[in-house]
N, C-alpha and C positions, 0 to 999 in steps of 0.2 A: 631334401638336399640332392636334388638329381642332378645340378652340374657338377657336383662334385664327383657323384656316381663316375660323370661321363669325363671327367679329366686327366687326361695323360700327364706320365711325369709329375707326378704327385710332389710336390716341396711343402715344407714346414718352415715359417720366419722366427727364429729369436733375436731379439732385441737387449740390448744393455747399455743401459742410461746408469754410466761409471761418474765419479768424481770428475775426470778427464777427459773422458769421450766417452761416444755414444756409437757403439759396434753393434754389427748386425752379420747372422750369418743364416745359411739357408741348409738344410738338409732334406736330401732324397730318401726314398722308401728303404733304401737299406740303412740309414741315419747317417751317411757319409758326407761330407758338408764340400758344398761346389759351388756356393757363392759366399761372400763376404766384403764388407764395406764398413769405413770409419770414418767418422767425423772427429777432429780431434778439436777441443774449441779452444787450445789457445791459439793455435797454428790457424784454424781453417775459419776461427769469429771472433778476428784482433778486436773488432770493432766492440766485446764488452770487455777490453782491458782486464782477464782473468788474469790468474797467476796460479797452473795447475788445476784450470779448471773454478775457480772460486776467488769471494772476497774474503780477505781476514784481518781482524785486526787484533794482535797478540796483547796490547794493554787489556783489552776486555774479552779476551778470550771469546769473541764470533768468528763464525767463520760461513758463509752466502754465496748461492751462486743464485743469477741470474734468470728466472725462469722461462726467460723469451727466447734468450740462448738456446735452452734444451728444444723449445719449439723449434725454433731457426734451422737446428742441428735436423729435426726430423724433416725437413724441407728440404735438407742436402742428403741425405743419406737415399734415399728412395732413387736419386740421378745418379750417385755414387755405386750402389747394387744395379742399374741399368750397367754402366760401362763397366760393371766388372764383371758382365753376361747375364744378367736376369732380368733378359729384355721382355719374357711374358710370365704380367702378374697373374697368368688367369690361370699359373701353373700353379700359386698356393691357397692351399685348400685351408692352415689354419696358421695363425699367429698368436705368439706369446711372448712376455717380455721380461725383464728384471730392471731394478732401479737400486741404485746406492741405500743403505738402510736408514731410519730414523728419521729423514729428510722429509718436511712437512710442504705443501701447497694450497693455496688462500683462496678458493675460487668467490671474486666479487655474486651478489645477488644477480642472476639474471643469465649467466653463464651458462647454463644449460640448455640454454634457447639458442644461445649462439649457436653452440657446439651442436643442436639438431640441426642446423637451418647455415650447414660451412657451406662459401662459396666452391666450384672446384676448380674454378677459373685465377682462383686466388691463393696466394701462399698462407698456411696457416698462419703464421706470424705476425702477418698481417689483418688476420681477423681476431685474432683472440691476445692485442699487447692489449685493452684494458680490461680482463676478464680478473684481473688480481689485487685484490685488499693490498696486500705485501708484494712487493714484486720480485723480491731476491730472499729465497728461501734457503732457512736454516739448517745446517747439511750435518753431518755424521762429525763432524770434526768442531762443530762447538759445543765451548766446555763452560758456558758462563752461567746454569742455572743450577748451580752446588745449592742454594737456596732453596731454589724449587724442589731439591732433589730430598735436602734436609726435612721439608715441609711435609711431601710424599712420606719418608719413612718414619715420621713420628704418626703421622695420622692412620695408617697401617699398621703400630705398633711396632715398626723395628725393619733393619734391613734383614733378615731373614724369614719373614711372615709374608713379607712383600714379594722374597724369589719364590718362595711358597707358592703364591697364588698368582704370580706372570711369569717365572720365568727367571726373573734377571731382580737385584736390588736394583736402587735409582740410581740409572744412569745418566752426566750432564747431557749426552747426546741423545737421548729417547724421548721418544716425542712426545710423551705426554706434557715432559717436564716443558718441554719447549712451547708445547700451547698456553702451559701454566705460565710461563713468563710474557706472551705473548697477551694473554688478558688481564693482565696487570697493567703493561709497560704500553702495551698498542689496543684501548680497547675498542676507541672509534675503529678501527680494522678490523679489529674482530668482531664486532656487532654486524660489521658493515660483510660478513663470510656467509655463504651459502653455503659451502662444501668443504670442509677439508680434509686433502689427499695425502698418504703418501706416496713419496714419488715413483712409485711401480705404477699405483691406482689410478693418480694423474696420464702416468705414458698409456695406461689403459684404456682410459674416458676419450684422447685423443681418439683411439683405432674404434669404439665402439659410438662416436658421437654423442658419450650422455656420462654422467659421473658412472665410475665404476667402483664397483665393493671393492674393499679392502679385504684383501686375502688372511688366511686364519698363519701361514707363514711370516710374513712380512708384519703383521698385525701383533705377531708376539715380540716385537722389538720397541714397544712401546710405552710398556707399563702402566696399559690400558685391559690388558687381556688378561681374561681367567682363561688359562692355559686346557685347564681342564675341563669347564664347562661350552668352554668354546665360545665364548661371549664377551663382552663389556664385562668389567667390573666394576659394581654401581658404585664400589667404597671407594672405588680408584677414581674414579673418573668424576664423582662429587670433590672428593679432595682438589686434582687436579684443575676444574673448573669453577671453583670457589662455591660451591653448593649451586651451581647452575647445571646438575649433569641432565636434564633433559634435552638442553637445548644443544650443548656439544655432544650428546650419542646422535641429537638430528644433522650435526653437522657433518658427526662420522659415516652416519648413514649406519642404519640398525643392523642391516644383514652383515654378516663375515663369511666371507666362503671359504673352500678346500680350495688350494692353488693348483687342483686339476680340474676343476669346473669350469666348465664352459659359459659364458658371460652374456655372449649374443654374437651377433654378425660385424663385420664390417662395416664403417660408417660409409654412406654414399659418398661421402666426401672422394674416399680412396676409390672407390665402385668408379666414381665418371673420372676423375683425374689421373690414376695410375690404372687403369682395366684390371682391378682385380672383381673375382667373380661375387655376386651378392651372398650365396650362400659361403664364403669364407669365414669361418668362424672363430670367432678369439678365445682362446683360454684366460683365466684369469692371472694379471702378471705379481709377478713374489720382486722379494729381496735378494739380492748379490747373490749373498752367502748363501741363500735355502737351493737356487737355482745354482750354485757351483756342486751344491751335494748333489742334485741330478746330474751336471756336466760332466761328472768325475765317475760318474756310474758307483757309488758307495752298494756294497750290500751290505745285509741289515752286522752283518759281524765285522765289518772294517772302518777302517780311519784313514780319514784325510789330513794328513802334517804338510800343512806350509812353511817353508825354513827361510821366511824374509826377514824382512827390519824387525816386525813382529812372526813369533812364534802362533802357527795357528793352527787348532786342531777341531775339526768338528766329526760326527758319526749316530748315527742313526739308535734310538733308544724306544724300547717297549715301556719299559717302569723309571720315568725320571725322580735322580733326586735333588732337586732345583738347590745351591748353594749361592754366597754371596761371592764367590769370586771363579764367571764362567754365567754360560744363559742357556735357558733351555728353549727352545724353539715348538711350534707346532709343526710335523715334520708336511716336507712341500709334496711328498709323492703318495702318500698313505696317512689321512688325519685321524687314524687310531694311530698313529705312531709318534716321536718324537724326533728331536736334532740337538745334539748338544754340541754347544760351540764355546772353545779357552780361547782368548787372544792374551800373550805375554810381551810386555813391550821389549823386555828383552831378550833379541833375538841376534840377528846377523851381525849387529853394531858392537854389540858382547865379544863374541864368536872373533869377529876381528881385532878387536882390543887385544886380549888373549894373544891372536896371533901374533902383535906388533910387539909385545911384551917379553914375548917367551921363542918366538919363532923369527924373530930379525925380519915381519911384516908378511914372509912365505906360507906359501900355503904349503910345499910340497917338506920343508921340513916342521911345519906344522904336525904336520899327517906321519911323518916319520915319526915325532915323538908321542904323538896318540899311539900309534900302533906297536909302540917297543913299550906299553905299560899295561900287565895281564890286565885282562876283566876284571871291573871292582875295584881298581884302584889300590889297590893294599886296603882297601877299607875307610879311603880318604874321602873325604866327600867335601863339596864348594858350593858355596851360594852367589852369581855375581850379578850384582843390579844396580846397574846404570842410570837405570830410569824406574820410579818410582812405584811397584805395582799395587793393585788395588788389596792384598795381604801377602806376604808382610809391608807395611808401608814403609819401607826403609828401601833406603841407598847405600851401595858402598860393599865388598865382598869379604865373607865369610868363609874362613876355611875348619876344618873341624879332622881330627885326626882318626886313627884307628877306634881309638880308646873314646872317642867323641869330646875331644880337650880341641876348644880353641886355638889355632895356631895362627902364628902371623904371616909364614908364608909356604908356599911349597916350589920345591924344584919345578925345572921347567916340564919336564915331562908329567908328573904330576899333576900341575897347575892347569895342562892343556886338560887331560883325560877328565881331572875333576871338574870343568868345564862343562863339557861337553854331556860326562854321564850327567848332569847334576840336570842341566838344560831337559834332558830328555824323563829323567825320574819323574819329575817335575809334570810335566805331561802326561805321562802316563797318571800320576798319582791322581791328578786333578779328573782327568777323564774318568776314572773309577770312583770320583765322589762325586761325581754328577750321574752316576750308574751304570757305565758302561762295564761292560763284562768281555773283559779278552778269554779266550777259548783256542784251542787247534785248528779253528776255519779263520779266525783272524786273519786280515791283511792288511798292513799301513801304506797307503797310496802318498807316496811322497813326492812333493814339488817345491820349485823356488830356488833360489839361488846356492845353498848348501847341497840339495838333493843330488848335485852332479858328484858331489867332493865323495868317495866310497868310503872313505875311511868314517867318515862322519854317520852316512847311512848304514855300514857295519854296527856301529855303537848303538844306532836308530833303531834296526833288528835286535840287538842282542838285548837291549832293555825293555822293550817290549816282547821281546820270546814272539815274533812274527819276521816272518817272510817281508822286505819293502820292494815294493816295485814303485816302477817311475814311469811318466808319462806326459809329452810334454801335450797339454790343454791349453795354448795359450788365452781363448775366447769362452773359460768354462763356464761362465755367465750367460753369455748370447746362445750356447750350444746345448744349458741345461737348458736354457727357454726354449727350444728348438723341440729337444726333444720330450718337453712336458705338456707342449703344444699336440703333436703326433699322441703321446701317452691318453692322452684326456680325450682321446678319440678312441683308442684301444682299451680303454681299462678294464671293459667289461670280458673281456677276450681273452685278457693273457695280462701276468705279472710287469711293474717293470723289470723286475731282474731277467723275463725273459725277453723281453723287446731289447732292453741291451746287452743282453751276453756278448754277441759279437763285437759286440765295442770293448769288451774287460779281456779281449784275446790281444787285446796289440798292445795291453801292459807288459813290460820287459821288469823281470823280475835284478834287482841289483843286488839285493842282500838275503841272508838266511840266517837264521839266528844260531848259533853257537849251541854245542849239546848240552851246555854246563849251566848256560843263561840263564836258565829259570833257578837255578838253586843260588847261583849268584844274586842275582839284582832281588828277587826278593826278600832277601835278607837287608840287601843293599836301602831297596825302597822303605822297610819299616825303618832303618836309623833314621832315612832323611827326612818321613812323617815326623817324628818327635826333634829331629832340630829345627825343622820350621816352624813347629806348635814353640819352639824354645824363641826363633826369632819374632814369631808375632807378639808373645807377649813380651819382647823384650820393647815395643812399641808402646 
């Protein structure tokens, strides 16, 4: 690798192939990011009539997007990062990317040959629209193989034998389930498949000219992986393929790598078309999520809380304990390690309700009456769910008193706090039956649209008995791939927690948890462990 030796200005690319668009951002040797570029495809590729990105159709619950699109998109992004100054490619030395989770790709028989043999006079897009069985691949947000998913968990013996041994019970969105319906419902296509990606592995094959391994991160959102042995699981993956599993592990391609392994070089494609240098090397690209817990610089004792539409929490794990509701990940920076990630549908759209109810729609007397109710509630505690979670499976809010007596309502000030703590118990509880362990080095790295509100990130501290800081990431996708790209050149050298310490100093600290915190909410959190065990079996 001596051009590498010999190049100045050293840059790293990451890439992220979202729902929406397709971001790309560049960081220099001190990890500081100086370029960056987007493709948004409803906006910038009308011509496949998306909507957010995708096709859906709510009677039968699919939801597709376009796989020529995302090609298309990497044809514009590359002239996009020229005009946004990253006019020489020969300044990056490695590339790495992420892609939306669960999201499968159909590579037709023969495809591989393409992909060696790209013109570079040519736009991808133009070489590779008939390299696909399916041509609009099914994305993270279809829900239509409950079947599939029913099928998986009796032939595993149960939805918790299943998180057991991947990770996650059967989810409609996880690809295994989605190849399961796919060799049912399309099998001429699938007969007719040489490869199938997903779609990190896909964006991968594009930069390295040849299919690329599926990464052991991205890999674990599948309900294909033994989490633990780091492999196929052959019970999974016969179920799933209707006792055909040799022929889908040939499809998946046998190997799974660490998502800091290095994969190969740069396709010539990019070498004559964009002058990037031959020794440029790719890392192997993960999923969203595994690639935001790099973005966000987690160490191995902190959490990441997202306060969007969905409640989202994910944090780094030594000893998982895989449950049915939450997924454990293989973690993307250390594969002796783990990633545990909770998504709660109800999150900001709650949070707001609450406010229009009790606060006349404000946020600012919102936050007066959270803050005029001590910690703890007087011992009140609230369940409020909007939208249906995967336990308890019920809708509709729960309020419960000192004495733990159902009640039917509470004052407004009340109402907010039990809200709010209730949201965050919740999280925390969850996070601790997936094995995480809060400790005094604890820190909850908060973002998303509550994260500004202090009052709200007060309660965030105090229930968790940690410090939160905030920090706005907006590209923590493209910027983990950035820097796992850099990482996977380093690893022998130095930790990541020390490659990025400098990045975890421009965290701006917002909350501190209260002296009394801990004696409070733990009391707090066991009532709300036994009313929820009260609310699930009330299902």
């Amino acid at each position: 690798m001596e051009s590498v030796k010999q190049s100045n200005n050293k840059l790293w690319l990451g890439f992220d192939l979202s729902t929406q668009q397709l971001k790309s951002v560049a960081i220099n040797e001190e990890l500081i990011v100086v370029h960056e570029a987007c493709v948004h495809f409803d906006k910038d590729l009308p011509e496949f009539r998306t909507n957010g990105g995708i096709y859906s159709n709510p009677d039968d619950h699919t939801a597709f997007a376009p796989v020529l699109m995302w090609i298309k998109a990497i044809d514009l992004i590359f002239d996009r990062l020229r005009l946004n100054g990253l006019v020489d490619f020969k300044q990056v030395i490695g590339v790495s990317g992420c892609g939306q989770q669960h999201g499968s790709v159909y590579w037709k028989h023969g495809s591989e040959k393409i992909l060696m043999n790209l013109n570079s006079s040519r736009f991808l897009h133009e070489q590779l629209n008939h390299c696909f069985t399916i041509q609009e691949s099914p994305i993270w947000m279809d829900s239509s193989t409950t079947v599939e998913c029913e099928e998986l968990e009796k032939a595993l013996g149960g939805a918790h034998h299943l998180a057991q041994l991947t990770g996650s019970r059967a989810y409609e969105r996880f690809t295994g389930n989605q190849i399961s319906k796919i060799i049912k419902q399309r099998t001429d296509a699938y007969n007719q498949t040489e490869r199938i990606s997903l779609v990190s592995s896909f964006l991968a094959s594009l930069f390295i000219g040849k299919y690329a391994p599926i990464d052991l991160s991205d890999g674990s959102g599948m309900n294909l992986l033994d989490i633990r042995r780091k492999q196929w699981s052959n019970d999974c993956v016969r179920s799933v393929s209707l006792n055909q599993e040799k022929d889908l592990i040939k499809k998946l391609g046998d190997e799974i790598v660490p998502s800091i392994q290095i994969i190969g070089t740069i396709s010539d494609y990019f070498v004559q078309r964009y002058d990037f240098i031959p020794d440029c090397y790719i890392t192997a690209f993960t999923g969203d999520n595994s690639a935001s817990l790099a973005g966000m610089c987690l160490g191995s004792n902190d959490i990441a809380v997202s306060l969007g539409t969905s409640d989202t929490i994910f944090f780094t794990l030594s000893t998982p304990q895989p449950s049915i509701e939450g997924h454990i990940l293989c973690n993307p920076i250390d594969q002796n390690l783990y990633m545990g990630m909770i998504v709660f549908k109800n999150g900001s759209r709650t949070r707001e309700r609450i406010r229009d109810n009790c606060a006349n729609g404000n946020w600012s007397k919102f936050n007066e009456l959270l803050d005029s109710v001590p910690r703890g509630n007087f011992g009140n505690l609230g369940f409020y769910f909007d939208f249906q979670e995967i336990s308890p499976m019920i809708t509709g809010d729960f309020r419960y008193s000192c004495f733990g007596n159902e009640v039917f309502s509470f004052a407004p000030e009340i109402e907010i706090r039990a809200c709010i703590e209730g949201q965050f118990l919740r999280l925390k509880i969850h996070a601790e039956n997936l094995g995480f362990k809060l400790d005094n080095r604890t820190r909850i790295l908060a973002t998303g649209g509550a994260s500004t509100n202090l009052s709200i990130i007060k309660v965030l501290a105090d229930v968790f008995n940690a410090p939160v800081f905030t920090h706005s990431i907006p590209n923590s996708g493209a910027l983990g791939s950035a820097l796992l790209a850099r990482y996977s050149q380093e690893k022998n050298n130095m930790s990541y927690d020390d490659m990025v310490k400098k990045l975890r100093t421009t965290f701006n600290m917002a909350a501190k948890p209260s002296s009394d915190a801990c004696k409070i909410y733990s009391a707090l959190a066991m009532k709300y462990r036994q009313l929820e065990d009260r609310l699930t079996k009330l299902k």
